[in-house]
C-alpha positions as CSV (number, residue, x, y, z in Angstrom):
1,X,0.0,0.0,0.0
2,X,1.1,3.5,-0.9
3,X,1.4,6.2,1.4
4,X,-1.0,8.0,-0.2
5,X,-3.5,5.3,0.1
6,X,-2.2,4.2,3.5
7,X,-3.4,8.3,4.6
8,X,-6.5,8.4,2.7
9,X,-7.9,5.3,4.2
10,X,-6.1,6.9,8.0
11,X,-8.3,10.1,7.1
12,X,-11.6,8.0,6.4
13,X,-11.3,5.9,9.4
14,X,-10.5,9.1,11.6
15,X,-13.6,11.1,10.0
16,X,-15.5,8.2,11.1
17,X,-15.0,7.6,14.7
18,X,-15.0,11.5,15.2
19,X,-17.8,12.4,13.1
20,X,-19.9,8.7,12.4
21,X,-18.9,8.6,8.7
22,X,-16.4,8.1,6.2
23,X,-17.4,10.5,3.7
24,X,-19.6,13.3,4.1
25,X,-21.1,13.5,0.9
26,X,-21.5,9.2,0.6
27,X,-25.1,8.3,1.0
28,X,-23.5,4.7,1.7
29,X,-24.3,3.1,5.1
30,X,-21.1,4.7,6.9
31,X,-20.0,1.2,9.3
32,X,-20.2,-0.8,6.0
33,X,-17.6,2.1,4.7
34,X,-15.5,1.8,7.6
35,X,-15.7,-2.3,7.4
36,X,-14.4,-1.6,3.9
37,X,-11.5,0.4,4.8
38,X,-10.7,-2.1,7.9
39,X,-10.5,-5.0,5.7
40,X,-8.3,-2.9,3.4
41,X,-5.8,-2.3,5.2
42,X,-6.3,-6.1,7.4
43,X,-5.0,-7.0,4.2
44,X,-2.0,-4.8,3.2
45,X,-1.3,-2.6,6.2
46,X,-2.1,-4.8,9.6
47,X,-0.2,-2.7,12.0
48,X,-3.1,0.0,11.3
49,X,-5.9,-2.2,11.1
50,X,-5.0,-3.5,14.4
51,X,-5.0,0.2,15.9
52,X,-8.4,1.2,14.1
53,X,-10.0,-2.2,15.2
54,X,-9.0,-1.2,19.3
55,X,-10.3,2.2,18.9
56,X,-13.4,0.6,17.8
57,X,-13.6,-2.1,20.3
58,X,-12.5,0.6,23.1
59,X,-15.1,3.2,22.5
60,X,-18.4,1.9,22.8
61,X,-19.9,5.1,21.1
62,X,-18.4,4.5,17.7
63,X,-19.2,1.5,15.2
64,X,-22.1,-0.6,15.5
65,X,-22.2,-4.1,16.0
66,X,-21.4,-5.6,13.4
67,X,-18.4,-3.1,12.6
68,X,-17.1,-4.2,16.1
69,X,-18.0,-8.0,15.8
70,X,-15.7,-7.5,12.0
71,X,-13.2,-5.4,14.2
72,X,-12.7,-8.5,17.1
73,X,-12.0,-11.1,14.3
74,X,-9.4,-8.7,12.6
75,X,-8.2,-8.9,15.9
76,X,-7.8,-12.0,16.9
77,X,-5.8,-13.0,13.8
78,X,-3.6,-9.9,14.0
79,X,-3.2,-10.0,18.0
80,X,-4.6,-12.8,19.7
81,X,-3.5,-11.7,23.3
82,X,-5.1,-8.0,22.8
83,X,-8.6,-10.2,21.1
84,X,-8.6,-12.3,24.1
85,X,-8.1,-9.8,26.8
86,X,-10.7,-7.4,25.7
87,X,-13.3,-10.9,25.3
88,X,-12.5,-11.5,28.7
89,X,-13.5,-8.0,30.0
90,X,-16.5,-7.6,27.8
91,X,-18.0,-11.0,27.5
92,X,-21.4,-10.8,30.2
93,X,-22.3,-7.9,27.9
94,X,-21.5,-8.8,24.6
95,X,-24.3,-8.2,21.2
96,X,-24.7,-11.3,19.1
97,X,-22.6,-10.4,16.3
98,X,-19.5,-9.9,18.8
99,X,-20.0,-13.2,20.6
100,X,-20.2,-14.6,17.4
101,X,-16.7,-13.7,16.4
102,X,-15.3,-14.2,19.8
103,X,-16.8,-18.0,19.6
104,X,-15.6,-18.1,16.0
105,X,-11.6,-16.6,17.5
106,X,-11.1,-18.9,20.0
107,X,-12.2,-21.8,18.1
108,X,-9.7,-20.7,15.6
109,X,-7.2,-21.5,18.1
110,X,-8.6,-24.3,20.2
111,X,-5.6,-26.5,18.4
112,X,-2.8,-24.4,19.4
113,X,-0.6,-23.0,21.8
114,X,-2.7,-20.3,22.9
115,X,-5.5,-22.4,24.3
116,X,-3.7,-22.7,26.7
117,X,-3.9,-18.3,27.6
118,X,-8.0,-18.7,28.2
119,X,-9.5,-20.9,30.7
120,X,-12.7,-23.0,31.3
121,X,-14.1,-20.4,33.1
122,X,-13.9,-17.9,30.3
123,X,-15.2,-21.0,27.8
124,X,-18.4,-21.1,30.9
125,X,-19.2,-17.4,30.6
126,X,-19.5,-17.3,26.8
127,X,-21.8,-20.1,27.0
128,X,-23.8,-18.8,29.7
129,X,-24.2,-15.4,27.4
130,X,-24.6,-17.4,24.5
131,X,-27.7,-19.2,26.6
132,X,-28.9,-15.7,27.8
133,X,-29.1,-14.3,24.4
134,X,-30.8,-17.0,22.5
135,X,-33.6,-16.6,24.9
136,X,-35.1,-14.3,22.5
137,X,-35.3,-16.9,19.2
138,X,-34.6,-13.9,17.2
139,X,-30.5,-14.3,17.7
140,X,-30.8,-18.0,18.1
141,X,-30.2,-18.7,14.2
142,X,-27.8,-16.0,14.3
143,X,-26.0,-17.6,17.2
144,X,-26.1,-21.3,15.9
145,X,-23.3,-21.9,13.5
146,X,-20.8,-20.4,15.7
147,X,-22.1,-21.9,19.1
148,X,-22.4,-25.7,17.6
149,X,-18.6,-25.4,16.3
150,X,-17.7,-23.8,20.0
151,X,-20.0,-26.4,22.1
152,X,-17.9,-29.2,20.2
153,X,-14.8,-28.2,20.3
154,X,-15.1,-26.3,24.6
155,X,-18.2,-28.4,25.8
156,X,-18.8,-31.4,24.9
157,X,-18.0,-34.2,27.1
């Protein structure tokens, strides 16, 4: 990525967590803009991605959920320490889309060194906010793919 690029995208993303959108005259949806500059630069400038996504994550008044839930998986394959620290201190309130993509990153690593860095009782309070969000069947189907993949590889016994 060009410099050029690498400031235009920088400018966009800053526009939109100060001001709630990426361009002012865009009469696009401005979180689908901003997912669109993350996954950008996720794929040629990762160092920035990674700061972007904590911003995000850190500020609950910028980004919706679905932005964030994008913003944790970048996350967890750029720095899985950061991912799993923030899952731990946001878990019991977590939206769907976000506990889907912190089921989907620790799955990711379930076979690896790093499964070792989160313990049961982190695996027991996903699953109880998993079982606290599907109360309303609405998130259930939302919820499903992700929780059957986690509930085999964490639960099962």
């Amino acid at each position: 990525m060009n410099i050029e690029k690498e400031i235009q995208i920088s400018v966009k993303l800053e526009s939109y967590i100060k001001n709630g959108f990426v361009n002012f005259d865009s009469f696009e949806n401005p979180d689908d803009e901003a997912a669109d500059c993350f996954l950008e630069l996720f794929q040629k400038k990762p160092e920035l991605c990674e700061k972007y996504c904590k911003i995000i994550l850190n500020d609950g008044n910028v980004g919706d959920k679905y932005l964030e839930s994008s913003c944790l998986s970048h996350l967890f394959d750029l720095n899985k320490e950061c991912s799993l620290l923030y899952v731990e201190k946001e878990v019991g309130g977590m939206s769907p889309p976000v506990l889907a993509a912190a089921m989907d990153g620790l799955c990711q690593y379930s076979n690896t060194p790093f499964r070792n860095e989160y313990s049961n009782n982190l695996i027991n309070k996903i699953s109880d906010r998993y079982d606290e969000i599907v109360q309303e069947d609405v998130y259930r189907g939302a919820l499903d793919n992700s929780y059957k993949l986690f509930f085999d590889i964490f639960l099962r016994k």
